[in-house]
GUVEX-98765 format. One record per residue (C-alpha): residue in three letters; x, y, z. Coordinates in steps of 0.05 Angstrom, whole numbers. Layout:
<rs>
   rest        x        y        z
    ALA        X        Y        Z
...
</rs>
This chain:
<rs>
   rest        x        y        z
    UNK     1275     2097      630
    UNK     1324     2119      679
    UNK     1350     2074      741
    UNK     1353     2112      799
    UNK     1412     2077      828
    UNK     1460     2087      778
    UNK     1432     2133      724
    UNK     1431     2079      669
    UNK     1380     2079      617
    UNK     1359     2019      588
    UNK     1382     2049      522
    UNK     1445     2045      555
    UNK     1444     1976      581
    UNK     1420     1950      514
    UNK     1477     1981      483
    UNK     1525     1957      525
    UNK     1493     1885      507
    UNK     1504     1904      439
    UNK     1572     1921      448
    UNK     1584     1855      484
    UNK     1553     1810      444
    UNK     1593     1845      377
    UNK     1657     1835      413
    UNK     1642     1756      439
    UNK     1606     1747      373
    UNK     1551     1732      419
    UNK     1599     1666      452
    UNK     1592     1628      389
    UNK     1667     1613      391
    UNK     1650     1572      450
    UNK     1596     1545      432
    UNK     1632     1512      369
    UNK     1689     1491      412
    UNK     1635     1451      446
    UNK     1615     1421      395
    UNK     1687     1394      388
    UNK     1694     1379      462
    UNK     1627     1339      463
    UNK     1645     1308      405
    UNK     1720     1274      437
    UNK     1669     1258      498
    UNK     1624     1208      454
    UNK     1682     1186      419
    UNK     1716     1175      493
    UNK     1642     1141      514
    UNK     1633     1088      450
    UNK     1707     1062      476
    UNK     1712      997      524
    UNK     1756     1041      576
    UNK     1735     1034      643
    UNK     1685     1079      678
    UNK     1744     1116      720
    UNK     1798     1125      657
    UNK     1729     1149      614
    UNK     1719     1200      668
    UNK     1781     1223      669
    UNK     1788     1233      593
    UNK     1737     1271      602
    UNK     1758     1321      644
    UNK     1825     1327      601
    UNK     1782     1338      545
    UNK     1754     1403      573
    UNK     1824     1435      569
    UNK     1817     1444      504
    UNK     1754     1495      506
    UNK     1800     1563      514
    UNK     1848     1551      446
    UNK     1786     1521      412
    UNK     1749     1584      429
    UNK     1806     1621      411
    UNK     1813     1591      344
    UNK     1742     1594      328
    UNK     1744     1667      342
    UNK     1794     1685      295
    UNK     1758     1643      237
    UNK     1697     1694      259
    UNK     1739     1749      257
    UNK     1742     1767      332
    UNK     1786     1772      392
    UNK     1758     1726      445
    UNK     1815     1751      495
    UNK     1809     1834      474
    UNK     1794     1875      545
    UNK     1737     1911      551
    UNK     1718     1962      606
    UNK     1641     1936      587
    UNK     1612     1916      645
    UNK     1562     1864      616
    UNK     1623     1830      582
    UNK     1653     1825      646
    UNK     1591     1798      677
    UNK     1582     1743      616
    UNK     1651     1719      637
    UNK     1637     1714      711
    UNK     1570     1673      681
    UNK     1633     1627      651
    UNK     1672     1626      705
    UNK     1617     1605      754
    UNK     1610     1537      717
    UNK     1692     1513      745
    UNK     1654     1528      813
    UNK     1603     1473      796
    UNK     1655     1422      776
    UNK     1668     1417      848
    UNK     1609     1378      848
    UNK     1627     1336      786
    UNK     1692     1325      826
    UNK     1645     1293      874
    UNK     1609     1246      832
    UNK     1678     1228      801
    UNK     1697     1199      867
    UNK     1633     1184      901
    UNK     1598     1154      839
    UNK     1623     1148      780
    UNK     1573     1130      738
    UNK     1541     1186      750
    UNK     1587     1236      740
    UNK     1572     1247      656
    UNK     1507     1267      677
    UNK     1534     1312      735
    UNK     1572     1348      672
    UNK     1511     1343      624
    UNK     1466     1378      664
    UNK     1518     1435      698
    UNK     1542     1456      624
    UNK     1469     1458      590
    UNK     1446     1502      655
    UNK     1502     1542      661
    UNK     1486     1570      580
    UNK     1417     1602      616
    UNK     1454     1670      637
    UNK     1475     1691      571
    UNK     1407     1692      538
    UNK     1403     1759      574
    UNK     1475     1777      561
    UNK     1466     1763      487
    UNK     1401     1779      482
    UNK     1387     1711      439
    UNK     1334     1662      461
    UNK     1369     1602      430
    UNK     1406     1599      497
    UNK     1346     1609      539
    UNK     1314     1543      507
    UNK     1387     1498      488
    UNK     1396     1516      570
    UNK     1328     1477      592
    UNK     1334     1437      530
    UNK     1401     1411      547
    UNK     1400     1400      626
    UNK     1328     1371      625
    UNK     1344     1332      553
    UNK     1418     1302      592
    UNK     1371     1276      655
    UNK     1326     1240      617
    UNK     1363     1217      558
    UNK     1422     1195      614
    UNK     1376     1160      658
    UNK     1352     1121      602
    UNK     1402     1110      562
    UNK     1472     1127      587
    UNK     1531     1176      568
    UNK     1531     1161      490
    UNK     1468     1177      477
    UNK     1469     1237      522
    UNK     1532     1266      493
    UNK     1500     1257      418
    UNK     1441     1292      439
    UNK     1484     1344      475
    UNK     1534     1361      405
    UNK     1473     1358      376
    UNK     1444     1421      415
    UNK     1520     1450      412
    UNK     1509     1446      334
    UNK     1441     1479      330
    UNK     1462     1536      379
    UNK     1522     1550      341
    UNK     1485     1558      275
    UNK     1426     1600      301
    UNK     1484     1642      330
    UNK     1522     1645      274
    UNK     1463     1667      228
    UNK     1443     1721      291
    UNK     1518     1745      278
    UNK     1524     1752      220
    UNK     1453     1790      217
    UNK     1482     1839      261
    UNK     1544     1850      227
    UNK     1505     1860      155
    UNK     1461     1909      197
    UNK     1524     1947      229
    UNK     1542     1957      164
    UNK     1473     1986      134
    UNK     1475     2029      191
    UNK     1545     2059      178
    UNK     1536     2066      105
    UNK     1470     2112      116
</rs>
């Protein structure tokens, strides 16, 4: 079906979601590094640190999400970093990119009320996931997304920052296994399709 505007096909778009996904291995690099990062922020939340010192250990920790992507990339066998003159792989970075606009607001609770401000962080990263189940065409982050932001409110209202963060690596881990498996699916069918 052609789009009058620009005179892209949905065949086309789809491909270029292909493409994208192939090259990003569909973000599960990040998604692992998550897992990593969420896992220094329960460790940093089971400590006896002050709320202020906690908060700030956790921003620190969130450095670490670019070489841990990077790193998990090349374990996958990708270049997280390699250009691309795809225009949905541009658009899944500005969906990335859009999340540092948020922290503005988890700036905010930092200062304003600190308590509060794990949750702030909770509920902007499992929301800002909801993009890329279109530009990865996987449904795992359609459902971690709600999962995750709706999941942190609760589960951080209730119980506090520990608990939250457990639940949260726990959602990092199941999104980075379903992606793995969806992956490696669509490398083993790349391959079929080249060998015919």
């Amino acid at each position: 079906m052609k789009n009058p505007i620009n005179n892209i096909t949905t065949t086309d778009l789809n491909e270029l979601r292909r493409e994208a996904s192939a090259l990003q291995m569909k973000g599960a690099p990040y998604m692992m590094a998550s897992v990593v990062i969420w896992g220094i922020i329960l460790a940093i939340r089971t400590t006896s640190l002050d709320i202020q010192m906690m908060n700030l250990l956790t921003f620190y920790s969130t450095m670490l999400m670019m070489p841990l992507g990077w790193l998990f990339g090349k374990l996958m066998g990708t270049n997280i970093f390699r250009k691309t003159s795809n225009p949905v792989s541009k658009l899944g970075f500005l969906c990335t990119m859009n999340q540092m606009l948020y922290i503005l607001i988890v700036s905010w609770a930092c200062t304003m009320n600190p308590e509060a401000m794990l949750l702030f962080f909770a509920i902007i990263f499992g929301s800002h996931l909801l993009p890329f189940s279109w530009v990865y065409d996987s449904k795992i982050y359609l459902v971690i997304s709600i999962v995750e932001a709706i999941g942190s409110l609760i589960l951080g209202c209730i119980f506090g920052g520990a608990v939250m963060s457990a639940f949260i690596v726990v959602c990092q881990l199941i999104i980075s296994v379903v992606l793995f498996v969806e992956c490696k699916a669509f490398r083993t069918a790349q391959k079929a399709a080249v060998e015919l």
